[in-house]
mmCIF file of the N, C-alpha and C atoms, coordinates in Angstrom:
data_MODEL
# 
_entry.id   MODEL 
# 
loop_
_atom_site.group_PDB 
_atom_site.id 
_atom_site.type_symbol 
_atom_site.label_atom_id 
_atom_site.label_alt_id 
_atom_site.label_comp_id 
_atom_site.label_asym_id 
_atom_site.label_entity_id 
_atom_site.label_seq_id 
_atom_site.pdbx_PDB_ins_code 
_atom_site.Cartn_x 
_atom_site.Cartn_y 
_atom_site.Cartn_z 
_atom_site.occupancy 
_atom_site.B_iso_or_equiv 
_atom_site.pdbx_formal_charge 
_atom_site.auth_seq_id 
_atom_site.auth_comp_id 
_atom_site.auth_asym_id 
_atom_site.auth_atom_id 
_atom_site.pdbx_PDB_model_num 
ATOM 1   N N  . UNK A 1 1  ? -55.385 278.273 30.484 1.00 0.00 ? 1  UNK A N  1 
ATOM 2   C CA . UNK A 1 1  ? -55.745 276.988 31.010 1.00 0.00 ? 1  UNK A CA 1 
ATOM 3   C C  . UNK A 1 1  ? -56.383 276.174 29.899 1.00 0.00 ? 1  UNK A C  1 
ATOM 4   N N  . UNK A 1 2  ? -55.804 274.890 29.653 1.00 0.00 ? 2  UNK A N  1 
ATOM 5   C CA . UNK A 1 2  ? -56.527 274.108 28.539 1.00 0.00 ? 2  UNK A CA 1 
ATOM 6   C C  . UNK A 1 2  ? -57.368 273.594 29.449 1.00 0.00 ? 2  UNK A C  1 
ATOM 7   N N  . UNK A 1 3  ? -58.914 272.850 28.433 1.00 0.00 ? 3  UNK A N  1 
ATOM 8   C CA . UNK A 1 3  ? -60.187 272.451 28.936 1.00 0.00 ? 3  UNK A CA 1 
ATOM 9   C C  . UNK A 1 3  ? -60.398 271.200 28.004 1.00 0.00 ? 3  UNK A C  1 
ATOM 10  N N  . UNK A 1 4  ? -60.713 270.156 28.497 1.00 0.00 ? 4  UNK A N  1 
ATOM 11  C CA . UNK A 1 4  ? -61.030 268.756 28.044 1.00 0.00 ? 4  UNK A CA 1 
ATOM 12  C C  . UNK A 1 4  ? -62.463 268.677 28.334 1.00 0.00 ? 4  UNK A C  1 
ATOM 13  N N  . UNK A 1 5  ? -63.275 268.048 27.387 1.00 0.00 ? 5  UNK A N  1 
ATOM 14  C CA . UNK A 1 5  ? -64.496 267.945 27.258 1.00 0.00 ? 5  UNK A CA 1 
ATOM 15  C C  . UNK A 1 5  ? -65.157 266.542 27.877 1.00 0.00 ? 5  UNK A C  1 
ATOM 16  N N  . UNK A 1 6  ? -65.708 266.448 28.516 1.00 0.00 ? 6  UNK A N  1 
ATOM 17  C CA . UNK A 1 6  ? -65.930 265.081 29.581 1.00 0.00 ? 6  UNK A CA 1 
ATOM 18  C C  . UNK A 1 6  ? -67.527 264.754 28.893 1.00 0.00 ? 6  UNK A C  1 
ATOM 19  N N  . UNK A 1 7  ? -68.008 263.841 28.176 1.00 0.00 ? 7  UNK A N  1 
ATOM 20  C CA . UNK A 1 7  ? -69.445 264.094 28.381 1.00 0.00 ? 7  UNK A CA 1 
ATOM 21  C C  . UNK A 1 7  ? -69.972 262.627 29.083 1.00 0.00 ? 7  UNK A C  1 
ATOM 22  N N  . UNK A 1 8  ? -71.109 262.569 29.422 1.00 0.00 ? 8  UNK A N  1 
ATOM 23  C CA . UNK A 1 8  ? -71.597 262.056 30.742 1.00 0.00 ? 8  UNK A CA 1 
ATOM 24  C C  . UNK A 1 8  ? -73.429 262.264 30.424 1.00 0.00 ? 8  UNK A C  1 
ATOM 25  N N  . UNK A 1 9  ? -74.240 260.911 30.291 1.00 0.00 ? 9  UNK A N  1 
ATOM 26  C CA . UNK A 1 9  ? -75.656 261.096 29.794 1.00 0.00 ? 9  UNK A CA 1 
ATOM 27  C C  . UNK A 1 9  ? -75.737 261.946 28.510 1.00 0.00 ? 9  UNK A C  1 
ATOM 28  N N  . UNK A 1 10 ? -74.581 262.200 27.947 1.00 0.00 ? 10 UNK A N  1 
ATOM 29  C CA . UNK A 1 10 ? -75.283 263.023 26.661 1.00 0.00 ? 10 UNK A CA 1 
ATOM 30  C C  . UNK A 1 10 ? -74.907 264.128 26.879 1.00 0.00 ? 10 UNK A C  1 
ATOM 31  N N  . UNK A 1 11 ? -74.542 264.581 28.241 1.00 0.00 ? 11 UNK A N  1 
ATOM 32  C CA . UNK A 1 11 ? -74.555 266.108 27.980 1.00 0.00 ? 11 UNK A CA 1 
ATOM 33  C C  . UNK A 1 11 ? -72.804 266.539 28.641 1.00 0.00 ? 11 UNK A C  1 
ATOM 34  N N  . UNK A 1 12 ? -72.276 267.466 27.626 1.00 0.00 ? 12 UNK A N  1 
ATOM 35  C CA . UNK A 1 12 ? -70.680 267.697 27.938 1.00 0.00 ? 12 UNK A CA 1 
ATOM 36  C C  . UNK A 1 12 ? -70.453 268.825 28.675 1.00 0.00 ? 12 UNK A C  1 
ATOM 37  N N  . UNK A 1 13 ? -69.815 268.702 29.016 1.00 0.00 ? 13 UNK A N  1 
ATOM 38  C CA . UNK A 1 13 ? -69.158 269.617 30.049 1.00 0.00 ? 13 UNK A CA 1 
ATOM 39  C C  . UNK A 1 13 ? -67.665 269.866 29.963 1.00 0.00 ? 13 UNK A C  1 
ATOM 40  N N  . UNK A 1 14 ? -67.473 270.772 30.364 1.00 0.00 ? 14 UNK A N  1 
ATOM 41  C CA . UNK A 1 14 ? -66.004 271.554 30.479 1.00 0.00 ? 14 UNK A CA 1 
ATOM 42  C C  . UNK A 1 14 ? -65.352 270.938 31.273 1.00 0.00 ? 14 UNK A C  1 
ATOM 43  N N  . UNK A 1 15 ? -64.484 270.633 31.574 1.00 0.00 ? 15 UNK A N  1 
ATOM 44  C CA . UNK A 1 15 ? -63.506 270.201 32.953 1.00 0.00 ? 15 UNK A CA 1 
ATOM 45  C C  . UNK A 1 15 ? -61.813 270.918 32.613 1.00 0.00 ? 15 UNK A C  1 
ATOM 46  N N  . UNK A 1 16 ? -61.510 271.561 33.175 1.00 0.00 ? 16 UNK A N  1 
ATOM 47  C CA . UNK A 1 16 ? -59.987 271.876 33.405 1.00 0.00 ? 16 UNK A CA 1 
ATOM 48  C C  . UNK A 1 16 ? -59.248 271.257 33.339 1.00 0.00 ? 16 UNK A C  1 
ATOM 49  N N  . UNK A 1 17 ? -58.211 271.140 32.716 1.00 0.00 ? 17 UNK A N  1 
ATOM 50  C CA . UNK A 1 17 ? -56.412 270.339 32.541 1.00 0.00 ? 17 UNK A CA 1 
ATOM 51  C C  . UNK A 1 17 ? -55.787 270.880 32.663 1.00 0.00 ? 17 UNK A C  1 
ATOM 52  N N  . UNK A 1 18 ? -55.183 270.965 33.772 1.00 0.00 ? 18 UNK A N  1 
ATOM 53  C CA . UNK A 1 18 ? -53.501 271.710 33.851 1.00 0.00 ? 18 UNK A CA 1 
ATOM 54  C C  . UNK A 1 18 ? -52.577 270.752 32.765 1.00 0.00 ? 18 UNK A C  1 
ATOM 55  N N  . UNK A 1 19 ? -51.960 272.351 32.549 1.00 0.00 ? 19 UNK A N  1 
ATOM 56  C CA . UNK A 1 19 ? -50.669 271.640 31.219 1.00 0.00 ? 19 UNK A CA 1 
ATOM 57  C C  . UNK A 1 19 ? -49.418 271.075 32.247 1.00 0.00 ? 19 UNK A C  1 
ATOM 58  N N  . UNK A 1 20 ? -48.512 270.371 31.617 1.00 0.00 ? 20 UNK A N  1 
ATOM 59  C CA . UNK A 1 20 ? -47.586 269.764 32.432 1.00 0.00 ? 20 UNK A CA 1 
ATOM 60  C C  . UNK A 1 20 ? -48.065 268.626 33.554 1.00 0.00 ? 20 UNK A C  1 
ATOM 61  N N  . UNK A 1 21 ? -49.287 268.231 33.553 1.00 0.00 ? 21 UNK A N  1 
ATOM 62  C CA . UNK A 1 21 ? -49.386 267.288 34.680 1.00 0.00 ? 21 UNK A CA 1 
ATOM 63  C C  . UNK A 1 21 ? -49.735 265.762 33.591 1.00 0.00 ? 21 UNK A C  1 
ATOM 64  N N  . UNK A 1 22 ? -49.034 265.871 32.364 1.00 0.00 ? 22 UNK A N  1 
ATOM 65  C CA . UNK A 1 22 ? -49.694 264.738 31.289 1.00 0.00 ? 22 UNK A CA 1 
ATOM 66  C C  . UNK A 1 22 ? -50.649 265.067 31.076 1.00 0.00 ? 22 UNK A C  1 
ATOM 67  N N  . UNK A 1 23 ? -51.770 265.728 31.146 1.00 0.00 ? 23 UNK A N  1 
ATOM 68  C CA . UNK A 1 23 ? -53.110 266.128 30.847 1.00 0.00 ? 23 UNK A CA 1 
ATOM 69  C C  . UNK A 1 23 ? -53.409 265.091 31.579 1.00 0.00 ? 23 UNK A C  1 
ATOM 70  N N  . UNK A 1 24 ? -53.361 264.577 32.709 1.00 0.00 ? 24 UNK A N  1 
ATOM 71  C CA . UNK A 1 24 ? -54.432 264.211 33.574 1.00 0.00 ? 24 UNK A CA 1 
ATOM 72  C C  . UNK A 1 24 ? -55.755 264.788 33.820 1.00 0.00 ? 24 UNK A C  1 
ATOM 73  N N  . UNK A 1 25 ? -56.564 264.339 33.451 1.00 0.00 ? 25 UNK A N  1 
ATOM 74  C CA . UNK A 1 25 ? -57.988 265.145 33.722 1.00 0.00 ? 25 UNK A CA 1 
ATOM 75  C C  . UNK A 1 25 ? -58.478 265.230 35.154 1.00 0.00 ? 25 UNK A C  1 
ATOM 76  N N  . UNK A 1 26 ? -58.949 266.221 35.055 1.00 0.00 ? 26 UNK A N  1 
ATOM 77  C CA . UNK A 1 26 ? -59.751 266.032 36.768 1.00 0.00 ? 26 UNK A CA 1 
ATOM 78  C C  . UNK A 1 26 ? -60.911 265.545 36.954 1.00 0.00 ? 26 UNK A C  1 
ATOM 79  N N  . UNK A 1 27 ? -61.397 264.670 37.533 1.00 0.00 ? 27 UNK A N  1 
ATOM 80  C CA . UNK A 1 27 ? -62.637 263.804 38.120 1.00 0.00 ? 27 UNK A CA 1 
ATOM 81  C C  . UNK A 1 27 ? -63.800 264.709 38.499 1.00 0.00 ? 27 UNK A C  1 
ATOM 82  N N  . UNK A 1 28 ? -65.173 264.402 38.589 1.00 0.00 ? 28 UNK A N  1 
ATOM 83  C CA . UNK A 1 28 ? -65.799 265.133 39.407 1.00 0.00 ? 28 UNK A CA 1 
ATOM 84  C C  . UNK A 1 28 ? -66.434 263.875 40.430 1.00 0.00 ? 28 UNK A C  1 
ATOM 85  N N  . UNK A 1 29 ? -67.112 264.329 41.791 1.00 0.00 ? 29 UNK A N  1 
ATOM 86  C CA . UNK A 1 29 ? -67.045 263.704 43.109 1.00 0.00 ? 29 UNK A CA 1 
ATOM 87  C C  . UNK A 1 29 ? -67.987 262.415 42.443 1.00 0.00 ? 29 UNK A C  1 
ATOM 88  N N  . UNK A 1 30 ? -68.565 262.506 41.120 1.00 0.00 ? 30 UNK A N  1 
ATOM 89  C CA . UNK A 1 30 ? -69.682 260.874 40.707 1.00 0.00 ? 30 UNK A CA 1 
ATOM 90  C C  . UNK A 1 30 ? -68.645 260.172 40.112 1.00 0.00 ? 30 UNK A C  1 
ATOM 91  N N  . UNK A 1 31 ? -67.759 260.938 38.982 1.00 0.00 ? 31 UNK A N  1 
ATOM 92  C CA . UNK A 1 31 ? -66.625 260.073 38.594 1.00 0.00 ? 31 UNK A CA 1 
ATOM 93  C C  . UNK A 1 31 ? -65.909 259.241 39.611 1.00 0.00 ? 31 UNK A C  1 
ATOM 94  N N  . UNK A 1 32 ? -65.283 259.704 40.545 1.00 0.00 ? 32 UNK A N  1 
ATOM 95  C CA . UNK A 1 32 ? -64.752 259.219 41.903 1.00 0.00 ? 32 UNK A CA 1 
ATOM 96  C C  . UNK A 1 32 ? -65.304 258.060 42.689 1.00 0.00 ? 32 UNK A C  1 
ATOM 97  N N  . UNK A 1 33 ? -66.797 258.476 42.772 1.00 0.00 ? 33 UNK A N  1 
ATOM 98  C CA . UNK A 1 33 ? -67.464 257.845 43.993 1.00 0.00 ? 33 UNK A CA 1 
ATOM 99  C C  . UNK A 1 33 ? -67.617 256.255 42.911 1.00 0.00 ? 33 UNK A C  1 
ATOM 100 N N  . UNK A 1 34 ? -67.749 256.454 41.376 1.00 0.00 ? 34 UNK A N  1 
ATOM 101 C CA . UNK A 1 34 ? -67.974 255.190 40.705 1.00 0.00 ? 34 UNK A CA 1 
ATOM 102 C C  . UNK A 1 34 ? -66.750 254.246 40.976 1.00 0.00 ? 34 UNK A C  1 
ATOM 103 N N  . UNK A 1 35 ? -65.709 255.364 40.463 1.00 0.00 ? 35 UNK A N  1 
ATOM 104 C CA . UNK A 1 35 ? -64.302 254.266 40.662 1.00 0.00 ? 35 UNK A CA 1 
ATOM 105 C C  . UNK A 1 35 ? -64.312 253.292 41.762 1.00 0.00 ? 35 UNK A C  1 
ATOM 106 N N  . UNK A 1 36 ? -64.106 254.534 42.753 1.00 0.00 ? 36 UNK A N  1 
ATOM 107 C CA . UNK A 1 36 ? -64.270 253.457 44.229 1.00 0.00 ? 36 UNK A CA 1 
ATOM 108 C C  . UNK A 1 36 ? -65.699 252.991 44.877 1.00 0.00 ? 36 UNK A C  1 
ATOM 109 N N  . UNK A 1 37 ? -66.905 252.245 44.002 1.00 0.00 ? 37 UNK A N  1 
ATOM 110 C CA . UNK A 1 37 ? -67.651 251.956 44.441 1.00 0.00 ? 37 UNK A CA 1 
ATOM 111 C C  . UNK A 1 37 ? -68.077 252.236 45.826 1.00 0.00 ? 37 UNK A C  1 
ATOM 112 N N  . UNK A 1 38 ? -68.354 253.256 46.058 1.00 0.00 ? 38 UNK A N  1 
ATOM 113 C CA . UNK A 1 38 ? -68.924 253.930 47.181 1.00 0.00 ? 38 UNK A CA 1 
ATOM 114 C C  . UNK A 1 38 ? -70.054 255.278 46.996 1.00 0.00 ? 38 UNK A C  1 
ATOM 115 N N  . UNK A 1 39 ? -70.663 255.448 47.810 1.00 0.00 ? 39 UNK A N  1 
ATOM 116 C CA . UNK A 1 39 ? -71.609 256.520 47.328 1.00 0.00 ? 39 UNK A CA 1 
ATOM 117 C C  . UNK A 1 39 ? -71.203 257.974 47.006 1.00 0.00 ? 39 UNK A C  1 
ATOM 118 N N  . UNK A 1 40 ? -71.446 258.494 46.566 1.00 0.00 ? 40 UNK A N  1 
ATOM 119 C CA . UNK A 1 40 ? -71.445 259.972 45.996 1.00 0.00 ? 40 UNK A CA 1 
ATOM 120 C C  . UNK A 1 40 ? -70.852 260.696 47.516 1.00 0.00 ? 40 UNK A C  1 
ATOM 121 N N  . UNK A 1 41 ? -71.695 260.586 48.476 1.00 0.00 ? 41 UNK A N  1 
ATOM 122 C CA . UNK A 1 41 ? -71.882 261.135 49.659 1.00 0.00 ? 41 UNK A CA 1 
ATOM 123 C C  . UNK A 1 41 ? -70.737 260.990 51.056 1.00 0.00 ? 41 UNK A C  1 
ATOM 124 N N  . UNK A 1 42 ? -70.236 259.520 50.558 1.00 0.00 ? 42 UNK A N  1 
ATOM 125 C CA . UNK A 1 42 ? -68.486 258.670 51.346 1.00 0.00 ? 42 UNK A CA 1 
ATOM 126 C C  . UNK A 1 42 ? -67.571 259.441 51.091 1.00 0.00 ? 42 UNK A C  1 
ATOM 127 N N  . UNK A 1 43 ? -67.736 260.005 49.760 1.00 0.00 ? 43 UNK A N  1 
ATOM 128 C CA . UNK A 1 43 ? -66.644 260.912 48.863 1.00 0.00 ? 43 UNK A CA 1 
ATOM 129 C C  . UNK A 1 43 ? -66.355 262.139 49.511 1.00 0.00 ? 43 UNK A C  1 
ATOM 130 N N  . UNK A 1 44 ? -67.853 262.890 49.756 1.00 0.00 ? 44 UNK A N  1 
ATOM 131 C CA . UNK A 1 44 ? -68.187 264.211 50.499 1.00 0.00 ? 44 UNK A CA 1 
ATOM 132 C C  . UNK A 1 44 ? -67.319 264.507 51.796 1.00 0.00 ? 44 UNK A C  1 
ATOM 133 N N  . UNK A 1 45 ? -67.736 263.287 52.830 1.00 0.00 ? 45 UNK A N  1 
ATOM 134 C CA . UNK A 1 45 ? -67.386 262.821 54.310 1.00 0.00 ? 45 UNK A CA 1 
ATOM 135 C C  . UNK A 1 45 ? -65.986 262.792 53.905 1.00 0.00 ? 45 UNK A C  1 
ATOM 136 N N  . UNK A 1 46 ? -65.333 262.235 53.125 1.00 0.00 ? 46 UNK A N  1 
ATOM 137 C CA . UNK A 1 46 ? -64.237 262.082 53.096 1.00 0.00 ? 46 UNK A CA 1 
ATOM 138 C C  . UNK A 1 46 ? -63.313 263.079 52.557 1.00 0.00 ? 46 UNK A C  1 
ATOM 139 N N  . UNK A 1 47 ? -63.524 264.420 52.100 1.00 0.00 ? 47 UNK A N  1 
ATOM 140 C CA . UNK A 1 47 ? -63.277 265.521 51.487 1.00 0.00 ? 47 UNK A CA 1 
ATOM 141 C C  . UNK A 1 47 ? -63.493 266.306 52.515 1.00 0.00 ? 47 UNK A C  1 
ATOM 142 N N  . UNK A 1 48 ? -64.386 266.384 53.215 1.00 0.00 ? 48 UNK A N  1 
ATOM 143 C CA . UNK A 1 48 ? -64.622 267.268 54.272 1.00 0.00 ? 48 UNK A CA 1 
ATOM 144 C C  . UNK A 1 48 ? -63.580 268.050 55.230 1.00 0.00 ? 48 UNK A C  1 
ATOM 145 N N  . UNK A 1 49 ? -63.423 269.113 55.703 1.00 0.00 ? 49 UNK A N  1 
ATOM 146 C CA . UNK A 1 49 ? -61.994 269.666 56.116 1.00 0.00 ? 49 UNK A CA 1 
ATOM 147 C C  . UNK A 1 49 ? -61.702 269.424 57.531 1.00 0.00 ? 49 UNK A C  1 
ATOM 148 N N  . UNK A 1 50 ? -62.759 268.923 58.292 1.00 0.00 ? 50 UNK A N  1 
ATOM 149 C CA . UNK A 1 50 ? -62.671 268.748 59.429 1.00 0.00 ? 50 UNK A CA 1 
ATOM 150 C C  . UNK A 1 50 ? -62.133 267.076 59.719 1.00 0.00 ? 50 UNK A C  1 
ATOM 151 N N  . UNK A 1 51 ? -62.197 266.639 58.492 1.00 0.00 ? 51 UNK A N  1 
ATOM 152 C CA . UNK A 1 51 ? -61.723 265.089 58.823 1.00 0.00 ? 51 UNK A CA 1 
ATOM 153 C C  . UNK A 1 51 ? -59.952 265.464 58.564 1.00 0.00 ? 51 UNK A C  1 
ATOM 154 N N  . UNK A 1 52 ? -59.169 265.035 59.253 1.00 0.00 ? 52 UNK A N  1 
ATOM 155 C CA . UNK A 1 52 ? -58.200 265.224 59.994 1.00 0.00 ? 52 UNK A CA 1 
ATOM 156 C C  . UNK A 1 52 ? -57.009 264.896 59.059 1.00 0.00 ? 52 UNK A C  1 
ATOM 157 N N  . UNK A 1 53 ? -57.548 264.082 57.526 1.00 0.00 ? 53 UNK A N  1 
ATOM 158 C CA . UNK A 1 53 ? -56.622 263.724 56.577 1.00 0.00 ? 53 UNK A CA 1 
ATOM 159 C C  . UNK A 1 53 ? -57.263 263.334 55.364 1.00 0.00 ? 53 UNK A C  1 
ATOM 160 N N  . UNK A 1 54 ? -58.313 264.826 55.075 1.00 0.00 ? 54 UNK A N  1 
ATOM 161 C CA . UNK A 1 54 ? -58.992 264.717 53.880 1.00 0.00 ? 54 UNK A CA 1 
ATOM 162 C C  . UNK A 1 54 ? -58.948 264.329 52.000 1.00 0.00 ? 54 UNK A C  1 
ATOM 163 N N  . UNK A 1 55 ? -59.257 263.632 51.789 1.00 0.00 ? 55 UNK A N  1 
ATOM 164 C CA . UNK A 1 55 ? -59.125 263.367 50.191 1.00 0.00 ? 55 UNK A CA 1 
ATOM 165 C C  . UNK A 1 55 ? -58.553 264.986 49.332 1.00 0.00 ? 55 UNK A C  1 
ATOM 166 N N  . UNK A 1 56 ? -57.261 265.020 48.655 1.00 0.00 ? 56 UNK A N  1 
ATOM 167 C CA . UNK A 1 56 ? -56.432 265.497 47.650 1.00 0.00 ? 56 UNK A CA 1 
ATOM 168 C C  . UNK A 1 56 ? -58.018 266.180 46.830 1.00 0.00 ? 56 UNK A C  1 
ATOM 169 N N  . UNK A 1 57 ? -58.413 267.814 47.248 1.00 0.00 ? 57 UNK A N  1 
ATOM 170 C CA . UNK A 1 57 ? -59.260 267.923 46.173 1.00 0.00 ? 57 UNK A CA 1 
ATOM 171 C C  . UNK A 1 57 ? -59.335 269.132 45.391 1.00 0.00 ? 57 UNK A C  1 
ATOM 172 N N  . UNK A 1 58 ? -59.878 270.282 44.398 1.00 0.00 ? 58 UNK A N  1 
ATOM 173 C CA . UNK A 1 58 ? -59.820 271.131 44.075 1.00 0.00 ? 58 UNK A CA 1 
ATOM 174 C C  . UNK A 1 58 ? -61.358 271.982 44.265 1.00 0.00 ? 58 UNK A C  1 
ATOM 175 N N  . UNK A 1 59 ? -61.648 272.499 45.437 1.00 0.00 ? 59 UNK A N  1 
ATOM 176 C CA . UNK A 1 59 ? -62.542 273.195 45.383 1.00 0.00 ? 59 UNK A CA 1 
ATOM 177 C C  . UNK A 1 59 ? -62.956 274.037 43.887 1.00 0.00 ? 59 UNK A C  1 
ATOM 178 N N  . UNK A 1 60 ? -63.491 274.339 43.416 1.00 0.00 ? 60 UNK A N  1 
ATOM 179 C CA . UNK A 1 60 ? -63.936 275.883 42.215 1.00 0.00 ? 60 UNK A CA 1 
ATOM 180 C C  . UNK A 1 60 ? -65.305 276.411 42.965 1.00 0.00 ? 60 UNK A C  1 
ATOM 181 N N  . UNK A 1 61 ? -65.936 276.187 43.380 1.00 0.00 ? 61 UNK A N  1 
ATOM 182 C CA . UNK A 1 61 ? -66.989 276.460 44.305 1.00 0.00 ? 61 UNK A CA 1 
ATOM 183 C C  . UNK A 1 61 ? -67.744 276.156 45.129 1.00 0.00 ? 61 UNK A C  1 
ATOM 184 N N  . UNK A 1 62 ? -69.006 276.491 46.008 1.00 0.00 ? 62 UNK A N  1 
ATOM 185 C CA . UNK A 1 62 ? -68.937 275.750 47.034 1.00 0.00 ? 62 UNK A CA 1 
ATOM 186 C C  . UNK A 1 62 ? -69.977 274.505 46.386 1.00 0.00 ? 62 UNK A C  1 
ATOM 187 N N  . UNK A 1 63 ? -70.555 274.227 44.926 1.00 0.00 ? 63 UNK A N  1 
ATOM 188 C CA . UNK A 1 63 ? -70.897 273.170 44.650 1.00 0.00 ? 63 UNK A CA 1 
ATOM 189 C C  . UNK A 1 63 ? -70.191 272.383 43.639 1.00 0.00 ? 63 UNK A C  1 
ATOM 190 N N  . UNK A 1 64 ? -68.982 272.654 43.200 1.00 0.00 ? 64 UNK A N  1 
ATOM 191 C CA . UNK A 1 64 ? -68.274 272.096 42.327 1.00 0.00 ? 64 UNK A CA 1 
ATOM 192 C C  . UNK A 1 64 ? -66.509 271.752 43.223 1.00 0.00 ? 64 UNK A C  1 
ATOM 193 N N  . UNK A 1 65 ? -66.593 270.654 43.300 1.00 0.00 ? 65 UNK A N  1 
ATOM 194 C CA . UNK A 1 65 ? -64.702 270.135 43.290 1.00 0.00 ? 65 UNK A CA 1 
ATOM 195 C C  . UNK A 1 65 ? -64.400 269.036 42.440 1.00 0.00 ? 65 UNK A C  1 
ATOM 196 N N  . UNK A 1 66 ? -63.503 268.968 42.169 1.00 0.00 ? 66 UNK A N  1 
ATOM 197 C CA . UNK A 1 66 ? -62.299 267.864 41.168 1.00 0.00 ? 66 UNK A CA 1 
ATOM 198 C C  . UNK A 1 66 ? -61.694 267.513 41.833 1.00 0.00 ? 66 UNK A C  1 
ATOM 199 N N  . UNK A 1 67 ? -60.822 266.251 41.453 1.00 0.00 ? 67 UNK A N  1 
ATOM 200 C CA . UNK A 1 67 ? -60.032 265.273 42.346 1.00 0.00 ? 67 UNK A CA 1 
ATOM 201 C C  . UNK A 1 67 ? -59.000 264.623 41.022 1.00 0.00 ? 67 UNK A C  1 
ATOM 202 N N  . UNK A 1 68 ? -57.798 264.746 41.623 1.00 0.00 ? 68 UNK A N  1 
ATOM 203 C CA . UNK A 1 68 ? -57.475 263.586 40.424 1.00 0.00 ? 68 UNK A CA 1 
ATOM 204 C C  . UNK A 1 68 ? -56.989 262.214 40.848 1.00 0.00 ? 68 UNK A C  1 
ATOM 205 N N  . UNK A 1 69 ? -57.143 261.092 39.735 1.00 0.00 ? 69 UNK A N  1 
ATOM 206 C CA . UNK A 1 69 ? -57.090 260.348 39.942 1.00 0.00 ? 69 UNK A CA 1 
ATOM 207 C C  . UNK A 1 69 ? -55.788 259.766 40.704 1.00 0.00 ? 69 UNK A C  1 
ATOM 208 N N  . UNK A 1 70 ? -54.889 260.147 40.083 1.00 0.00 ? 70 UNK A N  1 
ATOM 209 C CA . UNK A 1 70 ? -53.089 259.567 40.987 1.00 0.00 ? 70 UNK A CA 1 
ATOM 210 C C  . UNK A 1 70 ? -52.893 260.130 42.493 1.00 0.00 ? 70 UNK A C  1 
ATOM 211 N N  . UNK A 1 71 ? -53.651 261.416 42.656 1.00 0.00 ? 71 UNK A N  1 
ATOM 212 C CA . UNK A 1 71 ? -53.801 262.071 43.998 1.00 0.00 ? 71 UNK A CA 1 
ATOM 213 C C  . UNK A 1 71 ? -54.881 261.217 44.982 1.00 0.00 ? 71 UNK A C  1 
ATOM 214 N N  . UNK A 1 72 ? -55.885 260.950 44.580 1.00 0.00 ? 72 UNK A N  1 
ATOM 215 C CA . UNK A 1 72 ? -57.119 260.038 45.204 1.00 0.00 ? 72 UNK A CA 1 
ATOM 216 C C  . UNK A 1 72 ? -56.108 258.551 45.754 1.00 0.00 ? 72 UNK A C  1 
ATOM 217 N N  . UNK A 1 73 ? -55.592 258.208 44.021 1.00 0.00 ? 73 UNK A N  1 
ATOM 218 C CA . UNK A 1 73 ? -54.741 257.009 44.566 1.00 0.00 ? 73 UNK A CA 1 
ATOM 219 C C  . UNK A 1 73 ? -53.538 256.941 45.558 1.00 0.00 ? 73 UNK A C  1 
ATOM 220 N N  . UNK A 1 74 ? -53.048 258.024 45.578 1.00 0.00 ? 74 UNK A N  1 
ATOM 221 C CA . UNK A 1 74 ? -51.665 257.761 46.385 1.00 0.00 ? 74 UNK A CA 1 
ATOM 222 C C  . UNK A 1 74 ? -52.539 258.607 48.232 1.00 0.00 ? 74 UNK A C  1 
ATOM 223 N N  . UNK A 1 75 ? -53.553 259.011 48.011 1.00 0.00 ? 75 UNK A N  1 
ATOM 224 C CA . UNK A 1 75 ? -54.124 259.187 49.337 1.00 0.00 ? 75 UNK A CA 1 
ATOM 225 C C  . UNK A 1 75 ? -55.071 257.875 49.816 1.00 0.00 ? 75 UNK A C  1 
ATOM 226 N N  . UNK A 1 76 ? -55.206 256.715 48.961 1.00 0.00 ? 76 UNK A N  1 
ATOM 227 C CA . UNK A 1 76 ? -55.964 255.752 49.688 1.00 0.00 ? 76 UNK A CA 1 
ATOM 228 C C  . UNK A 1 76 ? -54.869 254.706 50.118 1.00 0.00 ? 76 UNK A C  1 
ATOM 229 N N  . UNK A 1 77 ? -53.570 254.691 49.558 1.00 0.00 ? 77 UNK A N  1 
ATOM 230 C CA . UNK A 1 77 ? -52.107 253.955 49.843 1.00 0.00 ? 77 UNK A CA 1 
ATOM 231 C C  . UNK A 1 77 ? -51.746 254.461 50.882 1.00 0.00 ? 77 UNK A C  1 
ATOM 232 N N  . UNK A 1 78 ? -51.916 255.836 51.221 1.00 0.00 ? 78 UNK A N  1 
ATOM 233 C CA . UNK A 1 78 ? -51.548 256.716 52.433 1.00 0.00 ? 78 UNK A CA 1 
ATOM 234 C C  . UNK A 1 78 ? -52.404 255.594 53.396 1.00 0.00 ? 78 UNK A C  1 
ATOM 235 N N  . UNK A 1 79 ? -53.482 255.297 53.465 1.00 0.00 ? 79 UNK A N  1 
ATOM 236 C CA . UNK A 1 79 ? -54.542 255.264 54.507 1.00 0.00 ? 79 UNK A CA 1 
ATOM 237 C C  . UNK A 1 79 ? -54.485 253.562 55.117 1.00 0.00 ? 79 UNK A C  1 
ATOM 238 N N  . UNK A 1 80 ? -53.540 252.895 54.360 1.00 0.00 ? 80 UNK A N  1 
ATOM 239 C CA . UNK A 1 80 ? -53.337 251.497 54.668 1.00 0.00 ? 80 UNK A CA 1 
ATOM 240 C C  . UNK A 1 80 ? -52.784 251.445 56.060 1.00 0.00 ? 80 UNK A C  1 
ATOM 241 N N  . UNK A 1 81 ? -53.600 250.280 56.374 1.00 0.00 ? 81 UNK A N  1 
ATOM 242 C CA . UNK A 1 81 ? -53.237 249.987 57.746 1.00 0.00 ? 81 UNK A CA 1 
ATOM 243 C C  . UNK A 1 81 ? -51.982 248.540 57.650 1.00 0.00 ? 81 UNK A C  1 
ATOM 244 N N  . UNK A 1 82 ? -50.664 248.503 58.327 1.00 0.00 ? 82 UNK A N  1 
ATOM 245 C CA . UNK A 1 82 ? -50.041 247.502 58.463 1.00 0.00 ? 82 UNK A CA 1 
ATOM 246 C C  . UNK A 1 82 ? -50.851 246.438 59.146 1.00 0.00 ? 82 UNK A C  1 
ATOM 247 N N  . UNK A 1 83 ? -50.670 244.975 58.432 1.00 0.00 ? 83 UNK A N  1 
ATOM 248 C CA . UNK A 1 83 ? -50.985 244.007 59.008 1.00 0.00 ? 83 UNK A CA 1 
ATOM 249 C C  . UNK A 1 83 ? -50.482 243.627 60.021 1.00 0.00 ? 83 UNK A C  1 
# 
């Protein structure tokens, strides 16, 4: 598994890249919650398994998941309502 280095306040961190996906990097739930200006916590609710058509995510434990970005995007296109 290749690993891309994300750093964030100064301090870096590891994050996972699957090969073959373009090296799309994976997000973590603050990266996310910034994009879509919403709280950290909207992200959570919305990941959650009991919500019935949860946000595209990658658990690694029960305090760490990733998201990627084209998956986040083509699940908020999913969620459009016709005018």
């Amino acid at each position: 598994m290749k690993t891309s280095t994300v750093v964030r306040l100064g301090k870096p961190t590891s994050v996972p890249s699957v090969v073959g996906r373009h090296d799309e990097s994976f997000l973590t739930v603050r990266e996310v919650a910034e994009r879509l200006h919403v709280k950290v916590s909207t992200i959570h609710e919305w990941t959650r398994r009991r919500n019935t058509n949860p946000i595209p995510h990658y658990p690694v434990s029960r305090k760490v998941t990733y998201y990627r970005w084209s998956e986040v995007s083509a699940w908020i296109q999913a969620q459009r309502v016709a005018a």
